[in-house]
Short mmCIF file of the C-alpha atoms (twelve columns), coordinates in Angstrom:
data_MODEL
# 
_entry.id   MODEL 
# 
loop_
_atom_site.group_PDB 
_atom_site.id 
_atom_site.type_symbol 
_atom_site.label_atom_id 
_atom_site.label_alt_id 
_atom_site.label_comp_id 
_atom_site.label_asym_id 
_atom_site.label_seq_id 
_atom_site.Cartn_x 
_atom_site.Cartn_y 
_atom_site.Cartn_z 
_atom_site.pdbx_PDB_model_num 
ATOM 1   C CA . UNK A 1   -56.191 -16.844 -2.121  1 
ATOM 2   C CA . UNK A 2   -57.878 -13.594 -1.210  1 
ATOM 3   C CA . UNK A 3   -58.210 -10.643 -3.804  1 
ATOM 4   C CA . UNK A 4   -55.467 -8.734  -1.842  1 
ATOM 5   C CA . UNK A 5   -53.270 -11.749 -1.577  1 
ATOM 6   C CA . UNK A 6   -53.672 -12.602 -5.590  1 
ATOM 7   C CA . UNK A 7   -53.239 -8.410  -5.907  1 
ATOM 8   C CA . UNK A 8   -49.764 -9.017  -3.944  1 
ATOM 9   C CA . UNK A 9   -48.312 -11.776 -5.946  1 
ATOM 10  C CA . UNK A 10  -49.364 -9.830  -9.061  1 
ATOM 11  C CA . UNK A 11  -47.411 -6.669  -7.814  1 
ATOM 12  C CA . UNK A 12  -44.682 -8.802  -7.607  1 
ATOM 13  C CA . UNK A 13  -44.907 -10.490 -10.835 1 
ATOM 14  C CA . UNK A 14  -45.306 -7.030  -12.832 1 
ATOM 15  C CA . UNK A 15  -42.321 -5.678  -11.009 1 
ATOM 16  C CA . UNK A 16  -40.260 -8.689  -11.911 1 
ATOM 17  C CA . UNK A 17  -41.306 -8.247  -15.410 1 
ATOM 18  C CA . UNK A 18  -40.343 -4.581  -15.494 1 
ATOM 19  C CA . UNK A 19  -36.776 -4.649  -14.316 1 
ATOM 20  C CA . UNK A 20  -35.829 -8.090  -15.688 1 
ATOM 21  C CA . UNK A 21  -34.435 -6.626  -18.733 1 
ATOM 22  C CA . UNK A 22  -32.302 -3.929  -16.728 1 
ATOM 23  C CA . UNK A 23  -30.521 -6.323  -14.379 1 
ATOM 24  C CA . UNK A 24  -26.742 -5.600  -14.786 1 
ATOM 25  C CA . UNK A 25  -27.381 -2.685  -17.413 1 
ATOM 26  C CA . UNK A 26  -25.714 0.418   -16.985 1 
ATOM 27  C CA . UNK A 27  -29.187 2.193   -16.817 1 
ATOM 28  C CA . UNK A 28  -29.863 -0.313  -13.554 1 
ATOM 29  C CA . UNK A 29  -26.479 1.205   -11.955 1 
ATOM 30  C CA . UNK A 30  -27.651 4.916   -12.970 1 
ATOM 31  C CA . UNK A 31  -27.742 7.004   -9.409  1 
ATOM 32  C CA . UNK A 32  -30.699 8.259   -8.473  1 
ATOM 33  C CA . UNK A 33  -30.761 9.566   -5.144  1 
ATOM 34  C CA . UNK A 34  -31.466 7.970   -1.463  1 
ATOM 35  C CA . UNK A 35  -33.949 6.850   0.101   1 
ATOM 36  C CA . UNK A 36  -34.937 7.686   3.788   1 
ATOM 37  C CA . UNK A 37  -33.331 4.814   5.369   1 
ATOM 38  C CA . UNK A 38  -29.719 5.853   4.036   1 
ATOM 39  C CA . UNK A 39  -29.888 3.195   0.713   1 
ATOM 40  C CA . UNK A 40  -28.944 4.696   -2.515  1 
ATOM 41  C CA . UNK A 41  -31.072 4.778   -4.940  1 
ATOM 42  C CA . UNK A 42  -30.581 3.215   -8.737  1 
ATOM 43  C CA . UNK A 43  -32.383 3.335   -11.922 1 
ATOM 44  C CA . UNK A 44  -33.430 -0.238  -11.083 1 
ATOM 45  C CA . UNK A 45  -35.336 1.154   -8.660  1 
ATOM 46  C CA . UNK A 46  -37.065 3.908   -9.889  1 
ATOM 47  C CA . UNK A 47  -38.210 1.584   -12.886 1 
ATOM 48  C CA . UNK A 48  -39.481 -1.069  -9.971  1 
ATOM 49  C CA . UNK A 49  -41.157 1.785   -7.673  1 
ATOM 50  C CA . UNK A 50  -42.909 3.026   -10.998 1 
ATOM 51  C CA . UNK A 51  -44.145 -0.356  -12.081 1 
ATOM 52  C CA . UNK A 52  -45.719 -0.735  -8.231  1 
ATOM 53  C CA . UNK A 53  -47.360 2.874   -8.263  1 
ATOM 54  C CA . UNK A 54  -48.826 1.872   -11.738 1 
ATOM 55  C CA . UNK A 55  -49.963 -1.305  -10.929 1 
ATOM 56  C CA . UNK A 56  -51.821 -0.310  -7.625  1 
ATOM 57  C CA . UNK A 57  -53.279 3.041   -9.425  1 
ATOM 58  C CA . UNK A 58  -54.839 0.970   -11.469 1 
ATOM 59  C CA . UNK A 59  -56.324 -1.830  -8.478  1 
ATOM 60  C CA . UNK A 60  -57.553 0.950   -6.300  1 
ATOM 61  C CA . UNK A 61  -58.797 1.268   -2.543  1 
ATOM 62  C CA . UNK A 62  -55.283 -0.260  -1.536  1 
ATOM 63  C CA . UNK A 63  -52.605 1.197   0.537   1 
ATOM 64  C CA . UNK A 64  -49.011 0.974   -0.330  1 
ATOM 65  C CA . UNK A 65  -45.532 1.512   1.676   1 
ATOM 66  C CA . UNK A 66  -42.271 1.076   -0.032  1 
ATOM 67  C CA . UNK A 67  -38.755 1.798   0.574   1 
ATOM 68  C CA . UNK A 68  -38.486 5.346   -1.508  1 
ATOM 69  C CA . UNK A 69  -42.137 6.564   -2.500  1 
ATOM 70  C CA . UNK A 70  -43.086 6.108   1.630   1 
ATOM 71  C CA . UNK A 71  -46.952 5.802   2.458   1 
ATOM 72  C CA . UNK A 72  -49.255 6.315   -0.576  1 
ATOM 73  C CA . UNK A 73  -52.658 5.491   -0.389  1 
ATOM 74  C CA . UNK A 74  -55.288 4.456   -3.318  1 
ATOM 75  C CA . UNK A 75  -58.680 5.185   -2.576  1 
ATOM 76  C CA . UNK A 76  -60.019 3.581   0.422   1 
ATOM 77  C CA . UNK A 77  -57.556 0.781   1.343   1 
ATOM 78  C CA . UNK A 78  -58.604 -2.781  2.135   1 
ATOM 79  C CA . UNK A 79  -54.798 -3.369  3.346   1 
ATOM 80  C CA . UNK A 80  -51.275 -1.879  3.215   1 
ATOM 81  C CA . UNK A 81  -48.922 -3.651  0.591   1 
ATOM 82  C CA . UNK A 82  -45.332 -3.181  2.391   1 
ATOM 83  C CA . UNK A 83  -43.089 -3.401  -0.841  1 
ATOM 84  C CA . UNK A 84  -39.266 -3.524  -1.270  1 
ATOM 85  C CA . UNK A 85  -39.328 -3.798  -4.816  1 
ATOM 86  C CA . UNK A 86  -35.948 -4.126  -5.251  1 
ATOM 87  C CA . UNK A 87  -34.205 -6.341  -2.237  1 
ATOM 88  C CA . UNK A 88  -30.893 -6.096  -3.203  1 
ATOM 89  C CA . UNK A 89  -29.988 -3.189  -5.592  1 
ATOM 90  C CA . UNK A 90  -26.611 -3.948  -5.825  1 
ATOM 91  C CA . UNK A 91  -26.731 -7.545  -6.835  1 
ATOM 92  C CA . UNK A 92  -29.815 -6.574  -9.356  1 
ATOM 93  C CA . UNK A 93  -27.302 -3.768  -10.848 1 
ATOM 94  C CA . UNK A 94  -24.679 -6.000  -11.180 1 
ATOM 95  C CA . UNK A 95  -26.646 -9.055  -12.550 1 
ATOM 96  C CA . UNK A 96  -26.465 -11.521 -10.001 1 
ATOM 97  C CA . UNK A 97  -29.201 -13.774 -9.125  1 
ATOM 98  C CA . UNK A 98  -29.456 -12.204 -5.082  1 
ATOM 99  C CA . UNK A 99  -32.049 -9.619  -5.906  1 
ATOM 100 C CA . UNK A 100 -35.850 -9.664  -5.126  1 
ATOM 101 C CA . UNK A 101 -39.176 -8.155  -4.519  1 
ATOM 102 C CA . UNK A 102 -40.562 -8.687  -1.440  1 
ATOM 103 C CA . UNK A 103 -44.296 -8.169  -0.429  1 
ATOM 104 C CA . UNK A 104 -46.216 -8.001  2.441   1 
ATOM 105 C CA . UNK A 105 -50.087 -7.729  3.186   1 
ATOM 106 C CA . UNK A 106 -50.814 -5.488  6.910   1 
ATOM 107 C CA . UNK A 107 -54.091 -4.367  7.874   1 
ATOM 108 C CA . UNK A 108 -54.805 -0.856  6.231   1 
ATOM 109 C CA . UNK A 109 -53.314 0.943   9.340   1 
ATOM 110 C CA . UNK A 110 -49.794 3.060   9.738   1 
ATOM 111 C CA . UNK A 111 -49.159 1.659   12.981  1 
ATOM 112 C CA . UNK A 112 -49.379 -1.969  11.696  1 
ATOM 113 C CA . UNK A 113 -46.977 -4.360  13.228  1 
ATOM 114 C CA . UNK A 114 -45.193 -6.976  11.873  1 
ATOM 115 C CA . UNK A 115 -47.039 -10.128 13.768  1 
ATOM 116 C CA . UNK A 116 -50.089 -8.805  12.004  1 
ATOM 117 C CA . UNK A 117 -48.210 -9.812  8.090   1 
ATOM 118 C CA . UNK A 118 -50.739 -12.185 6.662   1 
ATOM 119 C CA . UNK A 119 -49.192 -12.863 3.826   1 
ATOM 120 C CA . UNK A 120 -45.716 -12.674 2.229   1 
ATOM 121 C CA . UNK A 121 -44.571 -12.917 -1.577  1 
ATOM 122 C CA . UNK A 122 -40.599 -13.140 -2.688  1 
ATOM 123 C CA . UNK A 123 -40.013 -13.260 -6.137  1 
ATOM 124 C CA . UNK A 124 -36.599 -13.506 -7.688  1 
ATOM 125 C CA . UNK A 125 -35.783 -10.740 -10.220 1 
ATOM 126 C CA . UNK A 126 -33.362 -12.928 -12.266 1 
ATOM 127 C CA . UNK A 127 -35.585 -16.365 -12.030 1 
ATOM 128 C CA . UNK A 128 -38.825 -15.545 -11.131 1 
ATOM 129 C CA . UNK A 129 -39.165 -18.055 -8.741  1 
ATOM 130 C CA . UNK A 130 -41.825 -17.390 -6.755  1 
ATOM 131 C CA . UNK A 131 -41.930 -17.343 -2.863  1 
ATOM 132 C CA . UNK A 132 -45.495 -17.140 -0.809  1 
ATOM 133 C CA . UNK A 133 -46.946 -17.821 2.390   1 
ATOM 134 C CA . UNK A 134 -49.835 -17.233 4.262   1 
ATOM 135 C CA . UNK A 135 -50.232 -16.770 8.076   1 
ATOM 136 C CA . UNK A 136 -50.776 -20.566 9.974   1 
ATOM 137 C CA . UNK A 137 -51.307 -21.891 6.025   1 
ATOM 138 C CA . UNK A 138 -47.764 -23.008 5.315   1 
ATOM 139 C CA . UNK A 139 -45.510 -22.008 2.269   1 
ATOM 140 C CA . UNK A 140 -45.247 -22.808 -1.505  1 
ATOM 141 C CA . UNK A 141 -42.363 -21.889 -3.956  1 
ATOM 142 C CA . UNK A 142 -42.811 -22.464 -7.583  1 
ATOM 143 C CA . UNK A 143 -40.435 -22.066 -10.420 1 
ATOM 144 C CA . UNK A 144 -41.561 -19.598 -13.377 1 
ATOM 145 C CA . UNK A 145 -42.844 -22.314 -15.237 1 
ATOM 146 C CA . UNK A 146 -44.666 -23.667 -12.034 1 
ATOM 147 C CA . UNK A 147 -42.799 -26.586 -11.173 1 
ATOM 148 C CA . UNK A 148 -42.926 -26.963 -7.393  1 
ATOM 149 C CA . UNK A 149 -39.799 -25.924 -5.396  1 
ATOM 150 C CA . UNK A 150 -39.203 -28.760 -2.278  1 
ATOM 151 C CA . UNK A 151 -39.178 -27.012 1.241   1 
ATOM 152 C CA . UNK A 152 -36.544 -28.337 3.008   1 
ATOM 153 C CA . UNK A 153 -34.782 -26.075 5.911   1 
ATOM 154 C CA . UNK A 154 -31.835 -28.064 6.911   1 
ATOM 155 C CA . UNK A 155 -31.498 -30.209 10.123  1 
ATOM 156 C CA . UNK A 156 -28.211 -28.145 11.062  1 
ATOM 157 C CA . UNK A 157 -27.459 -27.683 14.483  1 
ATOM 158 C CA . UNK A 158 -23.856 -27.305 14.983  1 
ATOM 159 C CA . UNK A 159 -21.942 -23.956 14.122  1 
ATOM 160 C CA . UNK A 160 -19.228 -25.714 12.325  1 
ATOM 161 C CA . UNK A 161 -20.729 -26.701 9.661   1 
ATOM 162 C CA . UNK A 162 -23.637 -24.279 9.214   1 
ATOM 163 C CA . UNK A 163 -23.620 -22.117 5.795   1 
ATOM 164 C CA . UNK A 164 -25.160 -18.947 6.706   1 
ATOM 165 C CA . UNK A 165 -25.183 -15.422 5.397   1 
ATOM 166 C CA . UNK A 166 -25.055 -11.869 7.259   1 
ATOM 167 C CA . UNK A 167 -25.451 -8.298  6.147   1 
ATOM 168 C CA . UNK A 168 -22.465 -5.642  6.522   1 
ATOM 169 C CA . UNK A 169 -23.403 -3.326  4.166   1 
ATOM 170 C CA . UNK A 170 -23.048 0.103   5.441   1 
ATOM 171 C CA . UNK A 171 -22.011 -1.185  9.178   1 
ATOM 172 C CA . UNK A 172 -18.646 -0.648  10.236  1 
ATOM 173 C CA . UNK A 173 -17.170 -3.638  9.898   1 
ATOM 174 C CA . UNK A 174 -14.702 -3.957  12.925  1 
ATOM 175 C CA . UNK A 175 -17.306 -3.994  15.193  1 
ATOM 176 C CA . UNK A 176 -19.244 -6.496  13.566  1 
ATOM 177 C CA . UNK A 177 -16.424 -8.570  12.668  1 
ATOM 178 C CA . UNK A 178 -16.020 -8.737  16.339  1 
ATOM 179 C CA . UNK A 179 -19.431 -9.565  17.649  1 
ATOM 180 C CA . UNK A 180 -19.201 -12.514 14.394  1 
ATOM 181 C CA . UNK A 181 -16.041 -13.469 15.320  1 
ATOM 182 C CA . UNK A 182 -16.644 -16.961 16.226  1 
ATOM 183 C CA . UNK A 183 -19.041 -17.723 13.870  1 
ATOM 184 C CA . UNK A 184 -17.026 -16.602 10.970  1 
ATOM 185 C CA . UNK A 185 -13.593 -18.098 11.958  1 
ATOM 186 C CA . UNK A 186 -15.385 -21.625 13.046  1 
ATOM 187 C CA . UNK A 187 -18.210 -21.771 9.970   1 
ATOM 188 C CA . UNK A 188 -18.750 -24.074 7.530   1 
ATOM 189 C CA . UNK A 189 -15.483 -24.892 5.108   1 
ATOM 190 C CA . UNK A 190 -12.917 -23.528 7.611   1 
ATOM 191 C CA . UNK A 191 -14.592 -19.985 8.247   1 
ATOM 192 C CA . UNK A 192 -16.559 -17.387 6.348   1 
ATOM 193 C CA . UNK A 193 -20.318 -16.497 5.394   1 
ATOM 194 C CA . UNK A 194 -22.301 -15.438 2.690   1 
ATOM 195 C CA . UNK A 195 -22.982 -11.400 2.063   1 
ATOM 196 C CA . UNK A 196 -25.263 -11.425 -0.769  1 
ATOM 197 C CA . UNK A 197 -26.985 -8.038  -0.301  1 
ATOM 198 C CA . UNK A 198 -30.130 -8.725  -0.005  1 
ATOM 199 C CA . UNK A 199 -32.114 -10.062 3.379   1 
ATOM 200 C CA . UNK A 200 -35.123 -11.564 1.578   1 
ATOM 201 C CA . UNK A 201 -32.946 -13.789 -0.209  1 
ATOM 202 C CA . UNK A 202 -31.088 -14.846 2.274   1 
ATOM 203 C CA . UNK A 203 -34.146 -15.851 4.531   1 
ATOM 204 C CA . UNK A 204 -35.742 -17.763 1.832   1 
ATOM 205 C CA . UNK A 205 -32.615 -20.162 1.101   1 
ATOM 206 C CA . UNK A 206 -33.278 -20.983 4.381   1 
ATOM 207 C CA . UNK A 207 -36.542 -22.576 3.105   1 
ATOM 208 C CA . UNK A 208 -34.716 -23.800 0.233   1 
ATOM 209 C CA . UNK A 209 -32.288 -25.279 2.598   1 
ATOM 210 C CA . UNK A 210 -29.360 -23.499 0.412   1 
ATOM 211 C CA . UNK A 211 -28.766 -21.721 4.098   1 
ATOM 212 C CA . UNK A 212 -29.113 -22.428 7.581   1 
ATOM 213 C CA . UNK A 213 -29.490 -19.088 8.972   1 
ATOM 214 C CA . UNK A 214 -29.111 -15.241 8.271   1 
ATOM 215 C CA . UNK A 215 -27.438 -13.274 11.204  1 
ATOM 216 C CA . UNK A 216 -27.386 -9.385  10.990  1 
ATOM 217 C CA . UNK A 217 -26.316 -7.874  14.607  1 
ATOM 218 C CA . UNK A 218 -25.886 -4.166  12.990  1 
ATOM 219 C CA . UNK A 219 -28.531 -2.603  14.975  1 
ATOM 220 C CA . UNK A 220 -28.223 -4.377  18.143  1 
ATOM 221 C CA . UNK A 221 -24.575 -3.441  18.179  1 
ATOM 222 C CA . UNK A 222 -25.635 0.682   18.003  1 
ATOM 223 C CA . UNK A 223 -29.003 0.211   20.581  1 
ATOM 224 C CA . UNK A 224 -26.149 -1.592  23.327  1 
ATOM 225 C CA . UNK A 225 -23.653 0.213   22.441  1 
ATOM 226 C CA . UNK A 226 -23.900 3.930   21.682  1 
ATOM 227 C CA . UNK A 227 -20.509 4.506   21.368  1 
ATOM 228 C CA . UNK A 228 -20.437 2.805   18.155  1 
ATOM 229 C CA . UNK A 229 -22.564 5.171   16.889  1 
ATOM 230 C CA . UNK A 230 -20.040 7.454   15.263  1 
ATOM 231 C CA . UNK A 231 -19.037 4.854   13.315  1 
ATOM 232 C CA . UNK A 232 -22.277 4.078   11.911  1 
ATOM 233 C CA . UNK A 233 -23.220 7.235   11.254  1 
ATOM 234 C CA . UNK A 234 -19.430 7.452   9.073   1 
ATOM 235 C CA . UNK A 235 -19.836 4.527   7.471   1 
ATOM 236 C CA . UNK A 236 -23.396 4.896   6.574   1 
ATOM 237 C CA . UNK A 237 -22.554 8.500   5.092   1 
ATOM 238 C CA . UNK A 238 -25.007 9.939   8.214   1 
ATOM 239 C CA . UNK A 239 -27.275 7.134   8.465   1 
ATOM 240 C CA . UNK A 240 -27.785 4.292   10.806  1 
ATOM 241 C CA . UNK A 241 -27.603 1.848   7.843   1 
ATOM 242 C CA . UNK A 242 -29.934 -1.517  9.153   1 
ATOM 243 C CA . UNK A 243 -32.888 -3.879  8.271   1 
ATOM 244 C CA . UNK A 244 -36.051 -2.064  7.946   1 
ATOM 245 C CA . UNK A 245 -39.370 -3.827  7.718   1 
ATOM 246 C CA . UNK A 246 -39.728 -3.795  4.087   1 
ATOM 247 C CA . UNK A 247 -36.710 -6.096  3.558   1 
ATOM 248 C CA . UNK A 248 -38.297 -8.990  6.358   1 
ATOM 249 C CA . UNK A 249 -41.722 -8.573  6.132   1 
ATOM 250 C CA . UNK A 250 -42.910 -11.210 3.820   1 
ATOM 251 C CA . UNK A 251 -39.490 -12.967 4.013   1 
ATOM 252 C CA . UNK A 252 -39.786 -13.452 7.978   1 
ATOM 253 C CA . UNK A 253 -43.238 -14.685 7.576   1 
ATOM 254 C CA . UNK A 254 -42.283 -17.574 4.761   1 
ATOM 255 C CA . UNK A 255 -39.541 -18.629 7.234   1 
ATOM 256 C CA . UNK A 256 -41.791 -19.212 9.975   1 
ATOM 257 C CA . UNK A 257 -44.533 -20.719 7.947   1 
ATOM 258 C CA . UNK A 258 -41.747 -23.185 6.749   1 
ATOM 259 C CA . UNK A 259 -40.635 -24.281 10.616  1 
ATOM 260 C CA . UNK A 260 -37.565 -21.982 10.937  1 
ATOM 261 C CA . UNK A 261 -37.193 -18.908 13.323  1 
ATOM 262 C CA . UNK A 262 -36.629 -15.118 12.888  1 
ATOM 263 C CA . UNK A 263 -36.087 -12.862 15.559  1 
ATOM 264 C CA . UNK A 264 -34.781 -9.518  16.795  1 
ATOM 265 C CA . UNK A 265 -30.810 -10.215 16.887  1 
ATOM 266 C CA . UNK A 266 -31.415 -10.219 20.748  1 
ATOM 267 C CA . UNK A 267 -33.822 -13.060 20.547  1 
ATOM 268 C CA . UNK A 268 -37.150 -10.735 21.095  1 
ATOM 269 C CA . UNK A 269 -40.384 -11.638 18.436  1 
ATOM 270 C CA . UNK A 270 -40.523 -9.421  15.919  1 
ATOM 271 C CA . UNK A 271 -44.764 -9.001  16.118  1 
ATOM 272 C CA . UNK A 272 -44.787 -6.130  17.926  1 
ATOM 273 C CA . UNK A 273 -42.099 -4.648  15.588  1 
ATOM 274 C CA . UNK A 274 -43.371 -1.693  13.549  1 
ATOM 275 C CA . UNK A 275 -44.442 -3.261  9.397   1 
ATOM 276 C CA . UNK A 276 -44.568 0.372   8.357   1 
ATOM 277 C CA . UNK A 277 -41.679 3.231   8.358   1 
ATOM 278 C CA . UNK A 278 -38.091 3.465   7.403   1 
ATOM 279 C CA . UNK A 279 -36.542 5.910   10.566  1 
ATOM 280 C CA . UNK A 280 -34.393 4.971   13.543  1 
ATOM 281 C CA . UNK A 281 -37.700 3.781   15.580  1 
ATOM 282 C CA . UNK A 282 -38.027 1.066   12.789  1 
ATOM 283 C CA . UNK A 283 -34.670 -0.481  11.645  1 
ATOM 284 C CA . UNK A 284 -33.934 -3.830  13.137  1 
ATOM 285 C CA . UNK A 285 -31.049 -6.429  13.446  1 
ATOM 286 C CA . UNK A 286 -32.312 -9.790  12.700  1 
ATOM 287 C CA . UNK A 287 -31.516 -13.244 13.469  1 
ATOM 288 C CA . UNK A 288 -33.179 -16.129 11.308  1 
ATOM 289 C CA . UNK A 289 -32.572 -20.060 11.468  1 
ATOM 290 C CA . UNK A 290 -33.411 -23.574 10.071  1 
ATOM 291 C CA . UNK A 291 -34.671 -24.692 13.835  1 
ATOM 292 C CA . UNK A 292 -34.937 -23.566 17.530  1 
ATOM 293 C CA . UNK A 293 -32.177 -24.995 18.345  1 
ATOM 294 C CA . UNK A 294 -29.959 -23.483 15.806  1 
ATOM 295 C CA . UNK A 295 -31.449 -20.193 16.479  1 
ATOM 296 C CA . UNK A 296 -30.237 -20.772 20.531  1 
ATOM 297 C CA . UNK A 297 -26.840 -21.671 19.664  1 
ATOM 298 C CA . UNK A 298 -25.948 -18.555 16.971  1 
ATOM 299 C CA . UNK A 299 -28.146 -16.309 19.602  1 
ATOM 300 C CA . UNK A 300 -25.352 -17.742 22.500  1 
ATOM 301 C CA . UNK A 301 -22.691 -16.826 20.426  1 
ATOM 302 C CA . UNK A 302 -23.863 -13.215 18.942  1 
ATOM 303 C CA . UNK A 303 -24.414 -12.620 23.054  1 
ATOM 304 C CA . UNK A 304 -20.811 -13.612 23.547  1 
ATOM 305 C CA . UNK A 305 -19.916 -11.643 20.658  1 
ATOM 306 C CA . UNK A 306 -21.419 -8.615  22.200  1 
ATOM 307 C CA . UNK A 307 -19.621 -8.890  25.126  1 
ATOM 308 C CA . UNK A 308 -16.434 -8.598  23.686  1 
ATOM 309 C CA . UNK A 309 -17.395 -6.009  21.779  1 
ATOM 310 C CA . UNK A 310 -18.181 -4.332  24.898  1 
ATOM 311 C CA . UNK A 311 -14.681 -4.762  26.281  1 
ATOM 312 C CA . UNK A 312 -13.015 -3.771  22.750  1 
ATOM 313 C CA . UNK A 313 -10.892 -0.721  22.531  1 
ATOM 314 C CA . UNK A 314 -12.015 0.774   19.471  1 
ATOM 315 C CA . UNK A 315 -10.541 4.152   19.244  1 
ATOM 316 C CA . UNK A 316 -9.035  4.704   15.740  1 
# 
């Protein structure tokens, strides 16, 4: 493990630390603004964003870009940390396991994309089980007191019985109750999905085989349809509430070292994608799976999805 790749899974480790002790607390739910992408802001997170800035003050020559201090730069960077330190406020603040801190190592540039990731590190806030990969060298997950997780994606294939999770917060949820439809009323257990509130979770139970895929169509659904924008922008409280490339940065990279698949919701690679920035040129829908061919079939249905969408009246 390279010095920046051992600095990233210590980053992770000291924010996991920090905030263990404030999970569910009132001082975790304590508002404290929003951050540029339209999330709100918690004590939780200001304790987790202060524990990174410390940290990486202290390592020097390393650049840093997470989801409320922006770009910050340490002397003369050897690579860009892209940090979410807290993947899932609103589990953390209520104490649930489905909260994270997700890292990922880009070359020390702003325009960065998110093929170039080298490495990725989710840790679990609650567990500190311990997610990391490293580009073309395959993924390990260890417990906190090092006992080896097994990778096992599932062998899935058929929409009826796949347990998957998908992210509505701050999406209007007619709209993408209508592009899920299918996949919600024909899942697993008679219908229904997994909303856990946090994407870097979800993507690594794929790897845990806990899931077999994450499906988030939120920004597709405004870049196809601009007429939904309105309700987006109500709904998000002004906003265009989405994925941005903090939340799938190392988690997207883990999945793929692991033999699963994550995409654009439309099917496109996500290396080209921006790694850096939190505006409307970097949000993303996302659509992650067990396999290729599970990836073609919930991409076939999303499409069909969209198309009824598209014929939808949705005046109020």
């Amino acid at each position: 493990m390279s010095e920046v790749h051992a600095l990233a899974v210590e980053v992770a480790a000291a924010v996991t630390r920090a905030v263990r002790p404030l999970l569910g607390t009132p001082a975790a739910r304590r508002p404290a603004g929003w951050a540029p992408g339209g999330d709100a802001t918690l004590g939780i997170d200001e304790a987790a964003e202060a524990e990174v800035e410390r940290v990486l003050a202290a390592a020097g020559d390393i650049a840093v870009y997470s989801e409320d201090r922006g770009f910050v730069a340490f002397g003369r960077p050897r690579a860009t940390l892209v940090i979410d330190p807290v993947d899932g406020t609103r589990p953390a603040a209520a104490g649930l396991e489905a909260a994270c801190v997700s890292v990922a190592v880009v070359p020390p540039r702003e325009d960065a994309t998110l093929g170039e990731v080298e490495f990725g590190v989710v840790q679990e806030l609650r567990s500190a089980t311990c997610f990391t990969a490293a580009r073309g060298g395959g993924v390990r997950v260890v417990t906190a007191t090092g006992e080896a997780v097994p990778i096992r994606p599932s062998a899935t294939t058929d929409l009826a019985s796949m347990y998957w999770a998908g992210g509505v917060r701050g999406r209007p949820c007619v709209p993408v109750a209508i592009v899920l439809e299918r996949l919600i009323d024909d899942g697993a257990m008679h219908g229904g999905y997994f909303d856990l509130g946090s994407a870097a979770f979800d993507l690594t139970r794929i790897v845990t085989g806990q899931l077999d895929a994450y499906v988030d169509v939120g920004r597709r659904i405004v870049d196809e349809l601009p007429a939904t924008e309105a309700a987006f922008l109500r709904v998000g409280m002004g906003s265009i509430c989405t994925n941005f490339p903090y939340d799938v940065a190392a988690a997207a990279l883990i999945v793929e070292e692991a033999g699963g698949v994550v995409t654009h919701a439309d099917g496109r690679s996500l290396a080209g994608h921006p790694a850096i920035g939190s505006g409307r040129d970097e949000g993303l829908a996302v659509l992650g799976a067990a396999s290729e061919a599970l990836h073609r079939a919930i991409l076939a249905e999303v499409d069909r999805g969209m198309i009824r969408l598209a014929a939808a009246d949705l005046r109020d």
